[in-house]
MARGUVO-358138 format. One record per atom (N, C-alpha, C): x, y, z. Coordinates in steps of 0.001 Angstrom, whole numbers, padded with zeros to 6 digits, always signed. Example, Ala and Ser with C-alpha at 12.3 -4.5 7.8 and 13.67 -1.06 7.14 Angstrom:
! residues 2
+013190-005690+007800;+012300-004500+007800;+013200-003300+007800;+012850-002250+007080;+013670-001060+007140;+012900+000030+007870;
//
This chain:
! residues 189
+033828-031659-039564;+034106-030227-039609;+033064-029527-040472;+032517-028285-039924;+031618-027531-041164;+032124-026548-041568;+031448-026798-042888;+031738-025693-043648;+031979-024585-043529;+032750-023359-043776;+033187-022267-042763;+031824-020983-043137;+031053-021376-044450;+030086-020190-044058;+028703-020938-043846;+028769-021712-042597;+027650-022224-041607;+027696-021708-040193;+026190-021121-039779;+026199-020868-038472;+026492-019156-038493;+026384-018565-039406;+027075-017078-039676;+026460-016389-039988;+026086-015099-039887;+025724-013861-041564;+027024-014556-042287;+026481-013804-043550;+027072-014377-044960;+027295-012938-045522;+028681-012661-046082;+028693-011273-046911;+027725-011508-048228;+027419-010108-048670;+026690-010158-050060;+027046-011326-050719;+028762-011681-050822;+029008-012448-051895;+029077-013671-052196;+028914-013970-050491;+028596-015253-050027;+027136-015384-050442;+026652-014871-050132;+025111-014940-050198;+024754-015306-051789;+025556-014619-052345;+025260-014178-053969;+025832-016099-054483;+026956-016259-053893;+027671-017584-054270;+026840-018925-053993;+026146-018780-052589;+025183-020066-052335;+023622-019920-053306;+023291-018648-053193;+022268-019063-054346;+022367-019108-055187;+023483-018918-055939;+023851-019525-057408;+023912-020814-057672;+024302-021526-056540;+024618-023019-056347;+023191-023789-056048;+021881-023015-055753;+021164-023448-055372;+019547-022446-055954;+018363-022391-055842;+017324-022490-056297;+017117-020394-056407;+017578-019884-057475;+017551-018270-057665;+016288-017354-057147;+015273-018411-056682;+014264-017493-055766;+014299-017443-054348;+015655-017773-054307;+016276-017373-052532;+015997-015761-052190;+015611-015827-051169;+015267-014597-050589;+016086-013784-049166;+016369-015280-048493;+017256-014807-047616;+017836-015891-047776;+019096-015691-047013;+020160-017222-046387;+021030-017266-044956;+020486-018382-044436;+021294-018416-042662;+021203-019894-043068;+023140-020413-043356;+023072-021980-043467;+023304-022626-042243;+022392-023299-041408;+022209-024249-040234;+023502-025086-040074;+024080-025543-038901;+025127-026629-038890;+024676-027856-038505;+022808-027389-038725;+022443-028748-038371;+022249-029414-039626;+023334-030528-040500;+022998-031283-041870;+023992-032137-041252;+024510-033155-042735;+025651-033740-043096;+025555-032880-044221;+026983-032823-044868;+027928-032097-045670;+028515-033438-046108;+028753-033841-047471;+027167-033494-048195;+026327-034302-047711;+025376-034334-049027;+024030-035760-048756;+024271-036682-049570;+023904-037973-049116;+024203-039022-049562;+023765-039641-050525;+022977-039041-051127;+022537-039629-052638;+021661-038095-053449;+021404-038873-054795;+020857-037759-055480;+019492-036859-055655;+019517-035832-055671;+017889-035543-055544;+017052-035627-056168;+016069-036636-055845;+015040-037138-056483;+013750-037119-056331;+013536-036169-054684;+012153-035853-053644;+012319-034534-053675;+010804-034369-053241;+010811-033022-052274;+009547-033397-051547;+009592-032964-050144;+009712-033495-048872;+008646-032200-048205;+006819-032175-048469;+006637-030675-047917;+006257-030851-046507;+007057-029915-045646;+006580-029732-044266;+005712-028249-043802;+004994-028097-042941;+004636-026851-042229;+005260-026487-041007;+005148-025310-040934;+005775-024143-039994;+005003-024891-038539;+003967-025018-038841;+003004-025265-037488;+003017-023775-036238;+003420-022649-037447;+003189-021497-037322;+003198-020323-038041;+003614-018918-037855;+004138-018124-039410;+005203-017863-038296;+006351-017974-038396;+007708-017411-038252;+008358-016575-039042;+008780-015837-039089;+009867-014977-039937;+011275-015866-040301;+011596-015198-041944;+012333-016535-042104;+013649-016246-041430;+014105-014983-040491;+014899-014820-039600;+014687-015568-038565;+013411-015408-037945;+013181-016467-036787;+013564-017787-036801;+012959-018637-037920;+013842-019766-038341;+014874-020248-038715;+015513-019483-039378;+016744-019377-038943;+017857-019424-037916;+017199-018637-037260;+017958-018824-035877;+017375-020240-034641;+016424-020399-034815;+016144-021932-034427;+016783-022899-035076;+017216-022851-036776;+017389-024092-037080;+019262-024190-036895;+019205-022853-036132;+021105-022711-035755;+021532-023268-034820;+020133-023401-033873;+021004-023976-032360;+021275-025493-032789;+022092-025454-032476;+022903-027391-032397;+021865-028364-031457;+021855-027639-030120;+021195-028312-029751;+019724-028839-030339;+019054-028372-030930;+017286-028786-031554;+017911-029222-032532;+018760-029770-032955;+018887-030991-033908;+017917-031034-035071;+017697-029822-035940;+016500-030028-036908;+017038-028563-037794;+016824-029082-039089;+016923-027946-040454;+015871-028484-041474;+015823-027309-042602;+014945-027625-043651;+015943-026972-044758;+015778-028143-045823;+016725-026746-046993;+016178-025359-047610;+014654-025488-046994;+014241-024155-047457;+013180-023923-046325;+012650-022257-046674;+010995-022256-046613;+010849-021598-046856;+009331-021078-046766;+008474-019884-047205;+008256-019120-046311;+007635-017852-046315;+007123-016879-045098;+005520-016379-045509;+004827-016212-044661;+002932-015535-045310;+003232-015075-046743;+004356-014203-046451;+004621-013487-047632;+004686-014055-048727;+004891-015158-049008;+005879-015906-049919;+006842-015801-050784;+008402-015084-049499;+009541-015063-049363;+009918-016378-049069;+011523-016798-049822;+011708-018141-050007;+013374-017934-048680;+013912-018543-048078;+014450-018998-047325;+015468-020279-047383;+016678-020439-047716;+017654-021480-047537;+018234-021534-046009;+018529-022710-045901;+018714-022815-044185;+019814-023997-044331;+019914-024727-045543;+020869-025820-046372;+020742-025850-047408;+021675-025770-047904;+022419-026476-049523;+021400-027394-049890;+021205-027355-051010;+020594-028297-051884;+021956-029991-051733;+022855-029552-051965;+024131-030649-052074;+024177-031305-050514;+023309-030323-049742;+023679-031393-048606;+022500-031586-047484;+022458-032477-046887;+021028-033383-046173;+020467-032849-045106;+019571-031889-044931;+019203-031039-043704;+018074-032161-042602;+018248-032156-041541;+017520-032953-040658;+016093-032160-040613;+015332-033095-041442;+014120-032314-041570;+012814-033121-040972;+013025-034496-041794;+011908-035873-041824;+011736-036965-040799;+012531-036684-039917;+012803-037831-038654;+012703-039316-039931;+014389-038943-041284;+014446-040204-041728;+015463-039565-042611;+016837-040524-042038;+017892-039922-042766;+017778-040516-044457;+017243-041618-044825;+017005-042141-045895;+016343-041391-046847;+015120-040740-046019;+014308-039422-047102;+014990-037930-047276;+015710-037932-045916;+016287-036711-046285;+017645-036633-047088;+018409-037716-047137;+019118-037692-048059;+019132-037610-049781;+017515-037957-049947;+017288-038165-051267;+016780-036880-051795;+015696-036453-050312;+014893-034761-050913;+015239-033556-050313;+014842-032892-051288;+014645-031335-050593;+014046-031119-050025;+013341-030510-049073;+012743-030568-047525;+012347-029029-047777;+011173-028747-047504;+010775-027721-047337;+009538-027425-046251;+009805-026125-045531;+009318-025655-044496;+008148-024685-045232;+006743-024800-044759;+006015-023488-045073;+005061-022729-043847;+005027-021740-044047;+004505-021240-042881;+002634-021202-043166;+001913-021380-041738;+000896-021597-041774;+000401-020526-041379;-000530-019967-041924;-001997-018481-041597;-003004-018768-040430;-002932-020138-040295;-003898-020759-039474;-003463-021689-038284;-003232-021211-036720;-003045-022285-036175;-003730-023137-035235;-003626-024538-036108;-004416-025719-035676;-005062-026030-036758;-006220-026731-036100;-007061-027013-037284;-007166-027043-038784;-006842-026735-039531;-007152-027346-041132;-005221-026881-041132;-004203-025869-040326;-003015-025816-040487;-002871-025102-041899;-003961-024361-042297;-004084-023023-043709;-002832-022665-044076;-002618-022756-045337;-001372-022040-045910;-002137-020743-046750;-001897-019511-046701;-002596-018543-047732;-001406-018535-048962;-002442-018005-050006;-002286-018173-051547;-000992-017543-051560;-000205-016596-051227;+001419-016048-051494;+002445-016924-051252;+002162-018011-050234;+002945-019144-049822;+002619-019978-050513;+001635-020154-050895;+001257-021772-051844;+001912-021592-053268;+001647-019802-053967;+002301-020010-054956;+003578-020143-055433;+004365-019379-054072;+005712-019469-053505;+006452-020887-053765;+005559-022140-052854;+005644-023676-053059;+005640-023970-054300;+004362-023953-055372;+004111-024277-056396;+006061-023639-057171;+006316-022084-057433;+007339-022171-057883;+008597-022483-057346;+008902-022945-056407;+010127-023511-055865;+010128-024967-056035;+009077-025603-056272;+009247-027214-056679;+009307-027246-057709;+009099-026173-058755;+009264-026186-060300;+010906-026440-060669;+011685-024613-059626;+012102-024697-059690;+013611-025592-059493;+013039-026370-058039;+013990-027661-057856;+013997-028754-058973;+012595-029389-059574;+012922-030357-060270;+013431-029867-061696;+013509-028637-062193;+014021-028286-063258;+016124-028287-062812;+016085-028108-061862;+017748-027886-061798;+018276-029350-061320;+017078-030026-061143;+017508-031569-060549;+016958-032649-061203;+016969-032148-062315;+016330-033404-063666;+015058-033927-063078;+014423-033843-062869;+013236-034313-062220;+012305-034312-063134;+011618-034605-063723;+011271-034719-064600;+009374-034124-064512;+009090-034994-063696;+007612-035125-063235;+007442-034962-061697;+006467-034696-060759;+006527-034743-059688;+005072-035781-059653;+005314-036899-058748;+004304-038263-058533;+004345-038423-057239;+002632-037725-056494;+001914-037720-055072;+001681-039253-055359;+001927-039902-054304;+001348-041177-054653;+000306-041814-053192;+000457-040927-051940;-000374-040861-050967;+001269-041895-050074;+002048-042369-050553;+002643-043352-049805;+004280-043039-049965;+005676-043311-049327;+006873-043056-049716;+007521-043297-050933;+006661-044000-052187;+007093-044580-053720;+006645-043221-054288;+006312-042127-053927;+006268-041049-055048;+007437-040069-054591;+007596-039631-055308;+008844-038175-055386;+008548-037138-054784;+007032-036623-054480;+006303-035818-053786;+005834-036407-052574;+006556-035686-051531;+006202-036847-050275;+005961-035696-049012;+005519-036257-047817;+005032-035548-046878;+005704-036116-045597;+005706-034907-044551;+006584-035409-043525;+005989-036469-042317;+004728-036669-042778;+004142-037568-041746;+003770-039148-042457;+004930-039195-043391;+004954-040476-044281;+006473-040919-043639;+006899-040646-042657;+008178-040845-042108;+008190-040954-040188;+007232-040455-040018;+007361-040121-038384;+005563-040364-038141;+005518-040274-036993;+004076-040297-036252;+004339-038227-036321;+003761-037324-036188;+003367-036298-036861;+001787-035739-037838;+001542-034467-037561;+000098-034512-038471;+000889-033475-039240;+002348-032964-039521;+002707-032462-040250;+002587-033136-041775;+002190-031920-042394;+002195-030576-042852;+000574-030203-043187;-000080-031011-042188;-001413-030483-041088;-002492-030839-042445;-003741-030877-042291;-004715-031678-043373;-004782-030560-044285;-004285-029069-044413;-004635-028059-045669;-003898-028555-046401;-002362-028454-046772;-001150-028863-047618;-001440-030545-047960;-001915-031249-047100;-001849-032844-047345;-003058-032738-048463;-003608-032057-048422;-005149-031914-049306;-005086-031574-050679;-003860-030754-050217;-003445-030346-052036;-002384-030964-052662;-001834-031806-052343;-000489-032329-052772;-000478-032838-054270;-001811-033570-054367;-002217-033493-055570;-002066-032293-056947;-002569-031023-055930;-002703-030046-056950;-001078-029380-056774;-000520-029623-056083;+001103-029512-056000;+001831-029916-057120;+001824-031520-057633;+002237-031880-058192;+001443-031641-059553;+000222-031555-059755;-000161-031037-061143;+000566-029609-061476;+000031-029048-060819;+000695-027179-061079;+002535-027265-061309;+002823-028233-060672;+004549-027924-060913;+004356-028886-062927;+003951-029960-062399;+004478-030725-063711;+003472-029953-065109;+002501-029316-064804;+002132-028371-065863;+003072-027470-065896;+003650-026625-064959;+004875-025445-065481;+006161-026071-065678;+006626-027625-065701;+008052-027728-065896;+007511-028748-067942;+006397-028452-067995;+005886-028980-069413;+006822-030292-070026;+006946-031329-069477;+007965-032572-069429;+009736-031274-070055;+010404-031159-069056;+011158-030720-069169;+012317-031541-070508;
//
């Protein structure tokens, strides 16, 4: 059974209630019925994917509603870098083609400036990223964020799970500087 404010608009207070429960640079919220309720273990990843377009985070939204396409992200970004919930932090959005990773991370969607080739994220979205992974590993004890190029780091990518060139060679390029820039602003929490 899901949750009764999945698949819906959300009143103000709903709205006001899930991002309290979850990362305060929410910008919009449309919660998907595509997860499990909850997730099965604790959060210890975050998981970056690309748009493999720029969508509006309405547009995505409403894709990640149909039942049928079987796919959510607990967040994303927009060009703008407007932030987007689509699932609960508390519960496992089908993001990674790997229920094992997605149960552990937060999954995030970003939209790309560029399509194809290098798959460009511009600077309002990257810094967008940079503070929403701050802000996840600060509310999720996380301590450090560790790219490790392979599934043993906490900072992981969606084509470390599936055949995929997601989250396209721009974002895979910086993951490095992902995880420096967050663990310089969470200063060993």
């Amino acid at each position: 059974r899901l949750p009764d404010n999945v698949g819906r608009p959300l009143t103000p207070l709903e709205e006001e209630t899930v991002i309290d429960r979850n990362s305060p640079l929410t910008d919009y919220v449309y919660l998907s019925p595509n997860a499990d309720f909850p997730r099965g273990k604790a959060i210890d990843k975050i998981t970056i994917h690309h748009m493999a377009g720029s969508l509006s985070l309405e547009e995505l939204g409403s894709r990640f509603s149909n039942r049928d396409r079987r796919v959510s992200a607990n967040y994303a970004i927009d060009e703008a870098g407007r932030i987007a919930m689509y699932v609960e932090e508390g519960n496992r959005a089908w993001t990674s083609s790997s229920r094992e990773n997605d149960n552990r991370a937060v999954t995030i969607e970003v939209a790309n400036d560029e399509l194809g080739g290098e798959w460009h994220v511009n600077d309002a979205s990257f810094e967008a990223l940079i503070e929403l992974c701050t802000d996840i590993c600060r509310r999720n004890g996380i301590t450090a964020l560790n790219y490790t190029g392979d599934t043993d780091g906490n900072l992981t990518i969606h084509k470390m799970f599936t055949d995929t060139e997601c989250p396209g060679p721009y974002l895979e390029s910086r993951m490095d500087d992902i995880a420096d820039a967050v663990n310089s602003r969470l200063g060993g929490i």
